[in-house]
VMD Tcl script that builds the backbone (N, CA, C; Angstrom):
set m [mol new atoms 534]
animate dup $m
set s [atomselect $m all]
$s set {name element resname resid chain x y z} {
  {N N UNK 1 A -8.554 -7.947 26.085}
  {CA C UNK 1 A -7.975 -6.847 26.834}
  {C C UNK 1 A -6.802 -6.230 26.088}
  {N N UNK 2 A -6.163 -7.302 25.443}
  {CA C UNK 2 A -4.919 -6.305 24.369}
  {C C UNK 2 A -5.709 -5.614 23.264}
  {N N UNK 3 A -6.763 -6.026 23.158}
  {CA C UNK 3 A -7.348 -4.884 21.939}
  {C C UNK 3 A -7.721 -3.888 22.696}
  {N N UNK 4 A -7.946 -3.717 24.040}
  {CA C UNK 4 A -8.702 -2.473 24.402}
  {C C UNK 4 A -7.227 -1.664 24.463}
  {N N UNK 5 A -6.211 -2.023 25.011}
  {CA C UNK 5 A -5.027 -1.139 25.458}
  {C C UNK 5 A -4.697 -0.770 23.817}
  {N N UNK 6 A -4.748 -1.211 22.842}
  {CA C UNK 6 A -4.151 -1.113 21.426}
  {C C UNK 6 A -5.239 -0.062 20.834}
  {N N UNK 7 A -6.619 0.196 21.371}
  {CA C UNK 7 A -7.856 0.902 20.990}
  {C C UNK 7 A -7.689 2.055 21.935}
  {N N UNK 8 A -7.230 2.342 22.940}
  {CA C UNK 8 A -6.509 3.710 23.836}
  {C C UNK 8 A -5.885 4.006 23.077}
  {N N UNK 9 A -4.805 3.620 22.867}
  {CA C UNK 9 A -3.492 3.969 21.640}
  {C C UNK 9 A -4.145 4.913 20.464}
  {N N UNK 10 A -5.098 3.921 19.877}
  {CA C UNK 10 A -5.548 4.561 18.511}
  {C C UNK 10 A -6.703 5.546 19.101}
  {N N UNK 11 A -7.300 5.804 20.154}
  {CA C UNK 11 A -8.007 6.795 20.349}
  {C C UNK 11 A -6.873 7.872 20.634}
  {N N UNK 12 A -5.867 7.802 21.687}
  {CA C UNK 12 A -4.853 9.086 21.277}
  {C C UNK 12 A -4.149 9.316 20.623}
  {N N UNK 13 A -4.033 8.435 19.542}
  {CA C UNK 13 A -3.377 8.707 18.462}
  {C C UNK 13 A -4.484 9.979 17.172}
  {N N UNK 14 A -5.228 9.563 17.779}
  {CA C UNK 14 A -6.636 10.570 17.292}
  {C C UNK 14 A -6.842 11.850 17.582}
  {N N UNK 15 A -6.624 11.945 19.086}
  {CA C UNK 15 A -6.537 13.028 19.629}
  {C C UNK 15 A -5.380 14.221 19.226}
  {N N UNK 16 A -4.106 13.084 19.963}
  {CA C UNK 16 A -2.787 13.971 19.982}
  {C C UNK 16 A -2.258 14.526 18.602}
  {N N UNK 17 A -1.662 13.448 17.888}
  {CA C UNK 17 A -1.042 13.569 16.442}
  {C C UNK 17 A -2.098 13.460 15.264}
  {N N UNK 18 A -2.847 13.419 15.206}
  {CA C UNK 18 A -3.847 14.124 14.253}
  {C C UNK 18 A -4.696 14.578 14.211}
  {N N UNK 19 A -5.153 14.886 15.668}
  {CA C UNK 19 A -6.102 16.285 16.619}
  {C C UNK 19 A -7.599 16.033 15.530}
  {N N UNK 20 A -8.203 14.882 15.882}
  {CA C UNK 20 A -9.620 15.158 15.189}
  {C C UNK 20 A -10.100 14.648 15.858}
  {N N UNK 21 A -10.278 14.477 17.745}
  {CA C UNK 21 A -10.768 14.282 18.576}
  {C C UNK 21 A -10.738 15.464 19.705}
  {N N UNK 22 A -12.008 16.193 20.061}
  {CA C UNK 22 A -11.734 17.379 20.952}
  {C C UNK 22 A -12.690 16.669 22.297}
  {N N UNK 23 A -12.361 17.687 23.474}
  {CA C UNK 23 A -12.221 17.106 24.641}
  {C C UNK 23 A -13.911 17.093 24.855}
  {N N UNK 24 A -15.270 17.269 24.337}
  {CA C UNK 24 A -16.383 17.075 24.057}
  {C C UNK 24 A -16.922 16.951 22.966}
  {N N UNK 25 A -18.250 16.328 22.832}
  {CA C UNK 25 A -18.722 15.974 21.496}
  {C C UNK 25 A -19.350 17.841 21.576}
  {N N UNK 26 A -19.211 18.477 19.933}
  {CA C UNK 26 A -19.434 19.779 19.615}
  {C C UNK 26 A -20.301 19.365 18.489}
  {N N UNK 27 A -21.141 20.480 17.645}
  {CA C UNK 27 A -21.344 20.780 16.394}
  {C C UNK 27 A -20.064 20.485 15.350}
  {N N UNK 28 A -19.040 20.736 15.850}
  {CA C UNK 28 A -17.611 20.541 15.032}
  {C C UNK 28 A -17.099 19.480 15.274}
  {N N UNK 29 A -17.124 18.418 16.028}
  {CA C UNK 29 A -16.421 17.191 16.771}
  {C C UNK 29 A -16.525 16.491 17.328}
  {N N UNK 30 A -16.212 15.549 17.707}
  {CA C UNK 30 A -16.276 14.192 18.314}
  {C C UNK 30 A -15.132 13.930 19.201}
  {N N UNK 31 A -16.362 13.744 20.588}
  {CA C UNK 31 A -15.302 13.697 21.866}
  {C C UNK 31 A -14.256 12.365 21.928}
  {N N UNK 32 A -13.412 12.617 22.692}
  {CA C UNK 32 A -12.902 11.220 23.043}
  {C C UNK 32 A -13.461 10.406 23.731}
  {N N UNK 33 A -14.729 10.637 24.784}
  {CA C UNK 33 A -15.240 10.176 25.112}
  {C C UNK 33 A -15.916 8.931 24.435}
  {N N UNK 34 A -16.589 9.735 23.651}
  {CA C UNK 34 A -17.670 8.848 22.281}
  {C C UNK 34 A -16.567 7.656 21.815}
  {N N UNK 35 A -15.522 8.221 21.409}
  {CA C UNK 35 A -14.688 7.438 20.555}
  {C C UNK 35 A -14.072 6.030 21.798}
  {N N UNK 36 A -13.656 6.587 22.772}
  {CA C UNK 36 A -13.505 5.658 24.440}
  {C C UNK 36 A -14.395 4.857 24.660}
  {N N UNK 37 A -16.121 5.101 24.304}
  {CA C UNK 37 A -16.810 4.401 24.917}
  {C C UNK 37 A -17.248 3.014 23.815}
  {N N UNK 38 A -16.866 3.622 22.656}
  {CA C UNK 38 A -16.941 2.452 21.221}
  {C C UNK 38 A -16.530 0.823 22.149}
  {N N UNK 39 A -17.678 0.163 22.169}
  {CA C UNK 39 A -17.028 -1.165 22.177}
  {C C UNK 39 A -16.174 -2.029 21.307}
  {N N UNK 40 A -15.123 -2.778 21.849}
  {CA C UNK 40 A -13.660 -2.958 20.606}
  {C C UNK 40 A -14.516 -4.358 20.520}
  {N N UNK 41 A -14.784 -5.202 19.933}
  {CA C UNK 41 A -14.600 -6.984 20.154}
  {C C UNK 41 A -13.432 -7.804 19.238}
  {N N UNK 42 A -12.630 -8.854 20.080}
  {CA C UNK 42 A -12.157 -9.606 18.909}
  {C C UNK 42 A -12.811 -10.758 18.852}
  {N N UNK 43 A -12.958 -11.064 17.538}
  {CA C UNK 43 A -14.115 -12.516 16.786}
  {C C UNK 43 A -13.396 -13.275 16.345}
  {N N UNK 44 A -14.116 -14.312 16.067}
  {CA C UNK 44 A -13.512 -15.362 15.435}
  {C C UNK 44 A -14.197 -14.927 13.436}
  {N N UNK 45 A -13.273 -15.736 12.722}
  {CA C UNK 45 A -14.319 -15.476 11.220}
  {C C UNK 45 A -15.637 -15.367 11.120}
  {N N UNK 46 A -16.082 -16.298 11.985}
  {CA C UNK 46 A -17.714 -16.992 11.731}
  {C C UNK 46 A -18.211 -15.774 12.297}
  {N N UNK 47 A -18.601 -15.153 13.303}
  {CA C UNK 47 A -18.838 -13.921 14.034}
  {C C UNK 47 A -18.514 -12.585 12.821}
  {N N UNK 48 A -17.421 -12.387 12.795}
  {CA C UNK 48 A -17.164 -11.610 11.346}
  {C C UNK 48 A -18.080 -11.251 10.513}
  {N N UNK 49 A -17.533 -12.317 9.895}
  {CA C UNK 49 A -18.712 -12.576 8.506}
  {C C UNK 49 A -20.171 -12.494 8.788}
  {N N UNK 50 A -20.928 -12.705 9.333}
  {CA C UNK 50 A -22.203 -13.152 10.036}
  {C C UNK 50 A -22.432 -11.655 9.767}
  {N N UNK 51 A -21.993 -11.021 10.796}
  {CA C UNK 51 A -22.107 -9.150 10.844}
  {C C UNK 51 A -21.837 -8.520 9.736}
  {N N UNK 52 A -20.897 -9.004 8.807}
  {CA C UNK 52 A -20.805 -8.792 7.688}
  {C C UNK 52 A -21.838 -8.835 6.689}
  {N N UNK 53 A -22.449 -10.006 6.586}
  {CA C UNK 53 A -23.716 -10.275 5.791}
  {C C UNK 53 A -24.569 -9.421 6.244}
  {N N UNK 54 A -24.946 -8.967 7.687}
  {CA C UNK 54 A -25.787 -8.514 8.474}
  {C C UNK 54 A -25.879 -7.003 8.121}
  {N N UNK 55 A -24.828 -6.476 7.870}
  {CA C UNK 55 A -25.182 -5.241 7.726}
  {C C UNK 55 A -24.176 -4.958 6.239}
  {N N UNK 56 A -24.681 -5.468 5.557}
  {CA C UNK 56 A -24.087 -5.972 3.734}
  {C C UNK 56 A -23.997 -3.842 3.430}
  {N N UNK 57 A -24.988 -2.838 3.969}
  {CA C UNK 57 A -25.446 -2.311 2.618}
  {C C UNK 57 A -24.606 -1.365 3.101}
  {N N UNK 58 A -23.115 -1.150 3.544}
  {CA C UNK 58 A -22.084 -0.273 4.068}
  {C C UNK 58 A -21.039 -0.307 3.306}
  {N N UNK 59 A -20.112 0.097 3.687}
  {CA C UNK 59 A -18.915 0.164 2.632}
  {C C UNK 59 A -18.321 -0.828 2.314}
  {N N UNK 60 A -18.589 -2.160 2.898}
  {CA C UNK 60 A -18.261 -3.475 2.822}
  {C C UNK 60 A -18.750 -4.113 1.848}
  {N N UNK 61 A -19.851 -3.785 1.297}
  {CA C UNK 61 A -20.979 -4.509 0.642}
  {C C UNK 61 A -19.745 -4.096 -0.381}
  {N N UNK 62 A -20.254 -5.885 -1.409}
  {CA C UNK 62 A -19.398 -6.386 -2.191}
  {C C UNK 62 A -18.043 -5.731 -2.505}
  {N N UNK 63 A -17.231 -6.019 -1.166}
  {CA C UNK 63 A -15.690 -5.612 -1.420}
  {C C UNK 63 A -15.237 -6.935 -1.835}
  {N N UNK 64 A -13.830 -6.228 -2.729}
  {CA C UNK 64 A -13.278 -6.788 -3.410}
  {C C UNK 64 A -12.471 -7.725 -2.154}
  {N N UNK 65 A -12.097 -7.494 -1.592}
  {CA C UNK 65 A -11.495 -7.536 -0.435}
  {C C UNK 65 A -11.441 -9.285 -0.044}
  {N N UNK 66 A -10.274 -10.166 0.025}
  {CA C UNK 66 A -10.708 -11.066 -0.300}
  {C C UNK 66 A -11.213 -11.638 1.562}
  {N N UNK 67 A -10.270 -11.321 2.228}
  {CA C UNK 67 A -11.176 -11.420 4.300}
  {C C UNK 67 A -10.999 -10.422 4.241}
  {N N UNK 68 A -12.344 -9.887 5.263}
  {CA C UNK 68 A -12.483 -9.059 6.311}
  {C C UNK 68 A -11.918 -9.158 7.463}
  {N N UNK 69 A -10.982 -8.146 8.048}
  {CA C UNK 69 A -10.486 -8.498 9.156}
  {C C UNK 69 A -11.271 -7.434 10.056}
  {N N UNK 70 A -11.915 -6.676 9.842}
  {CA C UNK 70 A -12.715 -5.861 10.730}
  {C C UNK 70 A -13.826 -5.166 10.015}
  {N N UNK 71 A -14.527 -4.527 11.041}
  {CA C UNK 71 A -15.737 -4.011 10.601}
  {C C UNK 71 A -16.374 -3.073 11.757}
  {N N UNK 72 A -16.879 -1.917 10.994}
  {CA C UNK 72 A -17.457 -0.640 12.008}
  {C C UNK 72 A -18.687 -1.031 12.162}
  {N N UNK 73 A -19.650 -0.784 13.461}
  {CA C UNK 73 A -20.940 -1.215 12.805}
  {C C UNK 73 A -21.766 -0.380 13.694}
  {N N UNK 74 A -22.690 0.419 12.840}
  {CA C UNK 74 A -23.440 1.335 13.342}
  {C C UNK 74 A -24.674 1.641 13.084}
  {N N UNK 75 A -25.825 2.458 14.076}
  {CA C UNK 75 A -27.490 2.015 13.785}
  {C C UNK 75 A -27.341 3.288 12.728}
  {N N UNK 76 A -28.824 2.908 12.084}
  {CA C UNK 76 A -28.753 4.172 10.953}
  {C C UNK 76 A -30.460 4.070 11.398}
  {N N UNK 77 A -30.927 5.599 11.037}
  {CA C UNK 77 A -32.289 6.039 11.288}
  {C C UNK 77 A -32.563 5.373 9.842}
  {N N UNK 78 A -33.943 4.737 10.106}
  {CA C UNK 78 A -34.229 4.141 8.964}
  {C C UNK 78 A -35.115 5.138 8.200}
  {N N UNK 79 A -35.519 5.977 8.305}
  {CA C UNK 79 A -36.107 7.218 7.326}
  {C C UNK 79 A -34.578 7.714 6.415}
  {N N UNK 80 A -33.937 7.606 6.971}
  {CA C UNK 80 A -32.792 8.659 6.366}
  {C C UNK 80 A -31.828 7.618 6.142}
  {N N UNK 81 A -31.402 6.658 6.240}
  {CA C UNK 81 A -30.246 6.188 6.390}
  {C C UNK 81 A -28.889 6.849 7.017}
  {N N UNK 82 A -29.157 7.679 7.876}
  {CA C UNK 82 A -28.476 8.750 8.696}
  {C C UNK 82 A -27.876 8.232 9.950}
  {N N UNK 83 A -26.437 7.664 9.534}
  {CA C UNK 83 A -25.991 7.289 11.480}
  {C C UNK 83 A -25.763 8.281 12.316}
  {N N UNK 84 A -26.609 7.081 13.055}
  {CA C UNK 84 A -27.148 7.634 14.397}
  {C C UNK 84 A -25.488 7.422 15.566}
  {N N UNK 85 A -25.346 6.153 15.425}
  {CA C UNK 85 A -23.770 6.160 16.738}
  {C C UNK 85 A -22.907 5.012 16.078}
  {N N UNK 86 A -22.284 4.780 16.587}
  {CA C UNK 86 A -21.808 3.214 16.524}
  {C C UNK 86 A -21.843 2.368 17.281}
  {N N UNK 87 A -21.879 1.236 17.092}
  {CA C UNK 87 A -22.608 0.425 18.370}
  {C C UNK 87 A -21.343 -0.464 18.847}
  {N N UNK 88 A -20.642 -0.543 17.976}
  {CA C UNK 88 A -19.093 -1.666 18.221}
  {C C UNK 88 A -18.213 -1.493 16.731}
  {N N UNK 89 A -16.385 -1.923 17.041}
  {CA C UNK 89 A -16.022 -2.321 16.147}
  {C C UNK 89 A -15.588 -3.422 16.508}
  {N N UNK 90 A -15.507 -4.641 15.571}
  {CA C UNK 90 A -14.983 -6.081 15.280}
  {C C UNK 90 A -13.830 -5.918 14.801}
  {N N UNK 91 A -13.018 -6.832 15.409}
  {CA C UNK 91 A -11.585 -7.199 14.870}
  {C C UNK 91 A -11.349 -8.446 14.630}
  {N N UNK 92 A -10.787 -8.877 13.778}
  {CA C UNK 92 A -10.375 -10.693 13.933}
  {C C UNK 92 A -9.708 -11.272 14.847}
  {N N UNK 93 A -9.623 -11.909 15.326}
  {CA C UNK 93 A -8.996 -12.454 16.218}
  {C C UNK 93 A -8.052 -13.227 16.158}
  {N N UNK 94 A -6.602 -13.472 16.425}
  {CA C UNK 94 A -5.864 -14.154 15.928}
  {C C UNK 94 A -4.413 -13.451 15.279}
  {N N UNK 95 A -4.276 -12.512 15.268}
  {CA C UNK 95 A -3.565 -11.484 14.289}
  {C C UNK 95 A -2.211 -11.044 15.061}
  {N N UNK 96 A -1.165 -10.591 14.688}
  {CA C UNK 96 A -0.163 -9.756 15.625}
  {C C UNK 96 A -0.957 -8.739 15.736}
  {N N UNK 97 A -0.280 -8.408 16.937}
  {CA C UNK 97 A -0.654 -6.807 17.532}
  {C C UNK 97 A -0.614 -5.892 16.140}
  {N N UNK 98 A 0.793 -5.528 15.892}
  {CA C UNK 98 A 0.618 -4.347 14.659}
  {C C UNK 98 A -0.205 -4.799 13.441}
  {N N UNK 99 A -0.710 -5.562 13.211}
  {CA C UNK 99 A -1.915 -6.146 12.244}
  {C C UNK 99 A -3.040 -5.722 12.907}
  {N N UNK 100 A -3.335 -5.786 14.541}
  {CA C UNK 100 A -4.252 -5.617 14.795}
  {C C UNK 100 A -4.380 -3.802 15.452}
  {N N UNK 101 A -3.948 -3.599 15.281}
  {CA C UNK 101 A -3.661 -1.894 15.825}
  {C C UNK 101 A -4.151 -1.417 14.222}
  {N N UNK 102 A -3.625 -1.975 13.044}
  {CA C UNK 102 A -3.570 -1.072 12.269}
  {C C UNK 102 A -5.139 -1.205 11.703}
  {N N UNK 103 A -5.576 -2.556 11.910}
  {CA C UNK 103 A -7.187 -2.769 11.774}
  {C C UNK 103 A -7.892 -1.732 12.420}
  {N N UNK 104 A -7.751 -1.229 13.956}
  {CA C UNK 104 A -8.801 -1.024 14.606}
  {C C UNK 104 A -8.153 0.643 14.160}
  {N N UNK 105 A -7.245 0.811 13.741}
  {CA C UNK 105 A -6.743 2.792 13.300}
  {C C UNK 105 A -8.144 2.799 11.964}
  {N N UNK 106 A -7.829 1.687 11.398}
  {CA C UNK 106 A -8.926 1.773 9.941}
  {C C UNK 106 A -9.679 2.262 10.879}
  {N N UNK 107 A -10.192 0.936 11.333}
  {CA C UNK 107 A -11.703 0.763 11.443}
  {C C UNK 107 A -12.684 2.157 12.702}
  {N N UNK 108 A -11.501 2.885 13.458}
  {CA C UNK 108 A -11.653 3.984 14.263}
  {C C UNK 108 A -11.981 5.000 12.954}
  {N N UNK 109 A -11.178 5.081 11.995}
  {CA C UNK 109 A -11.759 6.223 11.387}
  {C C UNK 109 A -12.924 5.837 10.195}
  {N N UNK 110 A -13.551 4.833 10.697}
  {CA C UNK 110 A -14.878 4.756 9.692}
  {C C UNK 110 A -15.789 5.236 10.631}
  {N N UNK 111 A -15.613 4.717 12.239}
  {CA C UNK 111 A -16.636 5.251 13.295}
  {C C UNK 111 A -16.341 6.748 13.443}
  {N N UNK 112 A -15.186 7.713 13.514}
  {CA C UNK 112 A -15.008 8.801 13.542}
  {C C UNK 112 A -15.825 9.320 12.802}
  {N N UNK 113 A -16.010 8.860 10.951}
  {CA C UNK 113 A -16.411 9.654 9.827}
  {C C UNK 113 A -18.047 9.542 10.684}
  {N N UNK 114 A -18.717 8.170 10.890}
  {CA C UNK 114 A -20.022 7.827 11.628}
  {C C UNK 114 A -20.577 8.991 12.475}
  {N N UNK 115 A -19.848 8.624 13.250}
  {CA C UNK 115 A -20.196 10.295 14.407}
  {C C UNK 115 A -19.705 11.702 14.142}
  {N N UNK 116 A -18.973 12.044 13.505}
  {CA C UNK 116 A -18.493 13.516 13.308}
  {C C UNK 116 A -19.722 14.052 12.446}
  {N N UNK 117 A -20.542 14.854 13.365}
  {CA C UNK 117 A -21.636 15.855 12.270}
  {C C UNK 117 A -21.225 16.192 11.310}
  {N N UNK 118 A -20.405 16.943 10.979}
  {CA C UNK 118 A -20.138 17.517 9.297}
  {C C UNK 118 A -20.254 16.302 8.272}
  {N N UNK 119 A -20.309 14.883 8.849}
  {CA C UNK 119 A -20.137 14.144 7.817}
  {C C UNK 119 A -21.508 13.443 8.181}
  {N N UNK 120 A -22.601 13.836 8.341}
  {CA C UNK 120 A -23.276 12.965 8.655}
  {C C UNK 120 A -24.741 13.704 7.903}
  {N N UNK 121 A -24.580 13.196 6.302}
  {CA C UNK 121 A -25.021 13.607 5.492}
  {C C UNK 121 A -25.936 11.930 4.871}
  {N N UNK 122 A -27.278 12.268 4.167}
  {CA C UNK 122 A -27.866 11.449 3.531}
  {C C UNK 122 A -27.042 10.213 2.517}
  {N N UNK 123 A -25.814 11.316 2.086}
  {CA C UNK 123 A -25.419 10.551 0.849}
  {C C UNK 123 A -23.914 9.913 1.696}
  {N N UNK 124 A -23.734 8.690 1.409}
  {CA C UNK 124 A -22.458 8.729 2.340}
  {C C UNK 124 A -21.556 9.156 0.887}
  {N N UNK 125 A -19.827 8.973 1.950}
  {CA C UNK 125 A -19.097 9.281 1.023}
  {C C UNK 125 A -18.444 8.072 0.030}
  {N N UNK 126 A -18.251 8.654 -0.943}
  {CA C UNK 126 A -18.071 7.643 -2.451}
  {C C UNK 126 A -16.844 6.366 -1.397}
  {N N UNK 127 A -16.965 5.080 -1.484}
  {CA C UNK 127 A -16.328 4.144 -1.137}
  {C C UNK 127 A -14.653 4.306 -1.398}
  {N N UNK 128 A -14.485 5.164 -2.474}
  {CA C UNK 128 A -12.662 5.136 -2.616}
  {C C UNK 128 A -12.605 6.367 -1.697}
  {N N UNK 129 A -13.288 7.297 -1.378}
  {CA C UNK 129 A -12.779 8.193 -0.344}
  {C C UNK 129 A -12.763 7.830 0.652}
  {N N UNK 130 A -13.796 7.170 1.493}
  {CA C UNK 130 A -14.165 6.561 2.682}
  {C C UNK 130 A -12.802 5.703 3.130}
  {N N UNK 131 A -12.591 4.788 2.124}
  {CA C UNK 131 A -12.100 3.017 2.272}
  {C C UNK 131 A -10.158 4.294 2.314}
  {N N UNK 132 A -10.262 5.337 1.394}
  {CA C UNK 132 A -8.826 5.919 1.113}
  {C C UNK 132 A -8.161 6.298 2.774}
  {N N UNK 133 A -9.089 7.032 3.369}
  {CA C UNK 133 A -8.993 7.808 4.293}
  {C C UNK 133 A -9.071 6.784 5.947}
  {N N UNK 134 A -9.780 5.667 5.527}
  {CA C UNK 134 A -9.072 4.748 6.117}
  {C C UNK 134 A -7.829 4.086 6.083}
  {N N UNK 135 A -7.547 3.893 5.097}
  {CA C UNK 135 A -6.178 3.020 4.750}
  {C C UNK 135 A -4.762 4.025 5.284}
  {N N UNK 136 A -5.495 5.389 4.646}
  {CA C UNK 136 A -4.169 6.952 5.169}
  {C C UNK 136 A -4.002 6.222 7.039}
  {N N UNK 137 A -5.239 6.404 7.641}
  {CA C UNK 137 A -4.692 6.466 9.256}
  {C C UNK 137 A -4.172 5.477 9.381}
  {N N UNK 138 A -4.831 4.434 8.586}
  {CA C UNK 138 A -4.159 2.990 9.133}
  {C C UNK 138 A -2.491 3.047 8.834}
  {N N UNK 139 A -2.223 3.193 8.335}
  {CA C UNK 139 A -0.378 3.564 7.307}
  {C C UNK 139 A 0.124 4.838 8.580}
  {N N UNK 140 A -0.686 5.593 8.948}
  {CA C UNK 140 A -0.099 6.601 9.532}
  {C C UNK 140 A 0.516 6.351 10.955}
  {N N UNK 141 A -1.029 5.389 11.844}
  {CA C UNK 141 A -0.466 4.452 12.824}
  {C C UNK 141 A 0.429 4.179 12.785}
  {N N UNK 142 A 0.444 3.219 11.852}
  {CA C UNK 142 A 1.780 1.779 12.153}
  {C C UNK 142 A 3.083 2.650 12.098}
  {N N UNK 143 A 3.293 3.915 11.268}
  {CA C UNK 143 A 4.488 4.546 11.232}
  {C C UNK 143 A 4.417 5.365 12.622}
  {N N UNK 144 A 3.586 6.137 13.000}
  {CA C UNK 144 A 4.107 7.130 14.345}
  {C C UNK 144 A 3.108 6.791 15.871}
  {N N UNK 145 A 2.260 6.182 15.118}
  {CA C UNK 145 A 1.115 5.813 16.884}
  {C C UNK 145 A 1.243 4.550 17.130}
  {N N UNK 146 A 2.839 3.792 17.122}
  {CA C UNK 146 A 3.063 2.572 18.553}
  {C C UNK 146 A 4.292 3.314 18.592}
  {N N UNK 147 A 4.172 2.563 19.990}
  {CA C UNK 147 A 5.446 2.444 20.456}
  {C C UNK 147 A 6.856 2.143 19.650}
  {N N UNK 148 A 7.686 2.876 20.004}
  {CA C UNK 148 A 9.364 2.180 19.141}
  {C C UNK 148 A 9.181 0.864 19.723}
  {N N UNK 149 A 9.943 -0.006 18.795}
  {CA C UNK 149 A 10.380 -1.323 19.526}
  {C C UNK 149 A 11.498 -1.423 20.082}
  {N N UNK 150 A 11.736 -1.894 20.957}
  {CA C UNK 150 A 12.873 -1.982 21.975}
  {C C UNK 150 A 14.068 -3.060 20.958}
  {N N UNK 151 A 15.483 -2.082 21.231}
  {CA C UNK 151 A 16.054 -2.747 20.171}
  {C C UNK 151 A 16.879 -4.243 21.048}
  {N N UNK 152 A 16.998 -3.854 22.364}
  {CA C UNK 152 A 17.189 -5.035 23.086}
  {C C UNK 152 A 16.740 -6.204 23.102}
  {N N UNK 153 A 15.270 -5.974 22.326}
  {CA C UNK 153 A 14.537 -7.375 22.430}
  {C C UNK 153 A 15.015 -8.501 21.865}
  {N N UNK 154 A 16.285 -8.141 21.212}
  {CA C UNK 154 A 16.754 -9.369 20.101}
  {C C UNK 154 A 16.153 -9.872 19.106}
  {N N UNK 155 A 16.063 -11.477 18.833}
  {CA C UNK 155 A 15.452 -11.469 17.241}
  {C C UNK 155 A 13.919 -11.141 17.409}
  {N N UNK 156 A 13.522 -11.624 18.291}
  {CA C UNK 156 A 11.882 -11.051 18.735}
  {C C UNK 156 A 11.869 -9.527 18.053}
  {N N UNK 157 A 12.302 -8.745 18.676}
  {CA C UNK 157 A 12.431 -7.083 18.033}
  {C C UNK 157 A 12.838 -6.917 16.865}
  {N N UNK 158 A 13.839 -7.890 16.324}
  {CA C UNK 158 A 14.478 -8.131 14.989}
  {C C UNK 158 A 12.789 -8.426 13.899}
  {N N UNK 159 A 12.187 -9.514 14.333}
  {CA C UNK 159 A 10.975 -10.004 13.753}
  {C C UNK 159 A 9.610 -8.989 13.841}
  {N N UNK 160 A 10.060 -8.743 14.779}
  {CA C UNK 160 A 8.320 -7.594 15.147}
  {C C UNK 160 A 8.299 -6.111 14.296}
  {N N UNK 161 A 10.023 -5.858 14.252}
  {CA C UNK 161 A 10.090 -4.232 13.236}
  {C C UNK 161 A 10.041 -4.778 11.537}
  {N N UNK 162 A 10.332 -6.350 11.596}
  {CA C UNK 162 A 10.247 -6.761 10.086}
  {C C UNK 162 A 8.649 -6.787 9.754}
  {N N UNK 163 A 7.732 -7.403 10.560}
  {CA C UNK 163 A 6.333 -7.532 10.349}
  {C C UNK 163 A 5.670 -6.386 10.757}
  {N N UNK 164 A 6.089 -5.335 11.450}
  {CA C UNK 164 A 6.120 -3.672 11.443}
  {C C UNK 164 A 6.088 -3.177 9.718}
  {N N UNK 165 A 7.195 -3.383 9.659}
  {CA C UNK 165 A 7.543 -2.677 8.312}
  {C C UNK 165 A 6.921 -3.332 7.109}
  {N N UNK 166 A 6.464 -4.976 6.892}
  {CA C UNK 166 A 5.668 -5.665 6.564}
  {C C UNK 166 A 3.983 -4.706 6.082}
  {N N UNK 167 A 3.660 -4.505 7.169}
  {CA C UNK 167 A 2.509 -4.103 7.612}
  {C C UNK 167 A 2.048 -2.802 6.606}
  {N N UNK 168 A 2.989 -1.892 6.824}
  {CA C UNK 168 A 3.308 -0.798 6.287}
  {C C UNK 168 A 3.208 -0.679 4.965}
  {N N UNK 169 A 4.056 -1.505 4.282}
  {CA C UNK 169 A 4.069 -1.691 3.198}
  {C C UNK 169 A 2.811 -1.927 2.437}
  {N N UNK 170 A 1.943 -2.978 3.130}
  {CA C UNK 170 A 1.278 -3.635 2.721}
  {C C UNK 170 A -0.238 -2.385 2.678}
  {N N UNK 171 A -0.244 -2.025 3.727}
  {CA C UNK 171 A -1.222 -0.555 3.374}
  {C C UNK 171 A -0.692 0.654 2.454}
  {N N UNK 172 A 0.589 0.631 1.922}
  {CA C UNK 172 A 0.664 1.540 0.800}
  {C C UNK 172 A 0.452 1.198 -0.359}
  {N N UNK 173 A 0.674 -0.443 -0.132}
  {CA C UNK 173 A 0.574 -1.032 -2.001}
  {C C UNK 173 A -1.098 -1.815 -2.346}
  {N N UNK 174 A -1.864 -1.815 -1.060}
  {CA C UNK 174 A -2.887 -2.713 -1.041}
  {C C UNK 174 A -3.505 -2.285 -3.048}
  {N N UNK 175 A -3.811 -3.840 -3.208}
  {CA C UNK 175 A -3.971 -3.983 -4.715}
  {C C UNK 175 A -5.495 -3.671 -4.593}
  {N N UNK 176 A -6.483 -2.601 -4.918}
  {CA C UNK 176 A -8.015 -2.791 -4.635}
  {C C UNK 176 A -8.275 -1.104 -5.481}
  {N N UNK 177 A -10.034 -1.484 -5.574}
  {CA C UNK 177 A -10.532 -0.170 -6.252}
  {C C UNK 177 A -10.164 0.964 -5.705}
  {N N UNK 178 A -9.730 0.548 -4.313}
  {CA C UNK 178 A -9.543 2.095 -3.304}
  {C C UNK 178 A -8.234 3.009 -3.607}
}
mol reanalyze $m
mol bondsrecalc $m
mol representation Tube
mol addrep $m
């Protein structure tokens, strides 16, 4: 249930501050609806990975990446390799919140690219654009789509804006082909 309230967040964070969610699915867009009705799950590794192997031939397939902490996963017409919806995203389970917010910001805009017609072309897009344009929302989240932290909270708030800012960091410098 904290991933679903943290998956509202990143659906209006979609909407509001970077407006690439309109109020129906169009020729041009992807409703919030669609994006609302995405089932969130959190897994354990074994579950993960499993889905991982399972659907190997996506942007995942042989990442450098040493865990997966999430994953988009969606049917594709098997004439075309053309997605069709998304069926769920996976999260790990186990994680702080802003670890896990900034997973499911990725992993929202791999299902966004999934369903938005203009992108829903034979050839997908080259893995450093795809994996780039994930990592951008994810970085963009953690800086403007949570909440401030309450500075009252004491060292708790002291610790949560350090592994905040942690976080941050860590999606600007990530060491990978992307």
């Amino acid at each position: 249930q904290d991933a679903q309230a943290l998956w509202t967040k990143v659906v209006h964070f979609f909407e509001g501050p970077l407006g690439l969610i309109t109020e129906v699915d169009t020729a041009n867009g992807v409703s919030r609806k669609s994006m609302s009705d995405i089932p969130v799950l959190v897994v354990g590794s074994d579950a993960l990975n499993d889905n991982l192997k399972q659907h190997s031939t996506g942007v995942h397939y042989q990442s450098s990446q040493i865990m997966t902490r999430g994953l988009c996963l969606s049917e594709h017409c098997p004439t075309s390799d053309e997605a069709l919806g998304v069926t769920a995203i996976l999260c790990l389970s186990g994680l702080p919140a802003d670890l896990t917010a900034s997973i499911l910001a990725h992993e929202a805009m791999h299902a966004w690219l999934k369903l938005h017609p203009n992108f829903r072309y034979r050839e997908q897009l080259p893995l450093r654009v795809e994996e780039g344009l994930c990592q951008l929302v994810a970085f963009l989240f953690l800086n403007d789509g949570l909440d401030p932290l309450e500075e009252d909270e004491g060292m708790i708030g002291f610790y949560a804006e350090e592994e905040r800012q942690k976080q941050s960091l860590e999606n600007e410098s990530i060491p990978s082909d992307v």
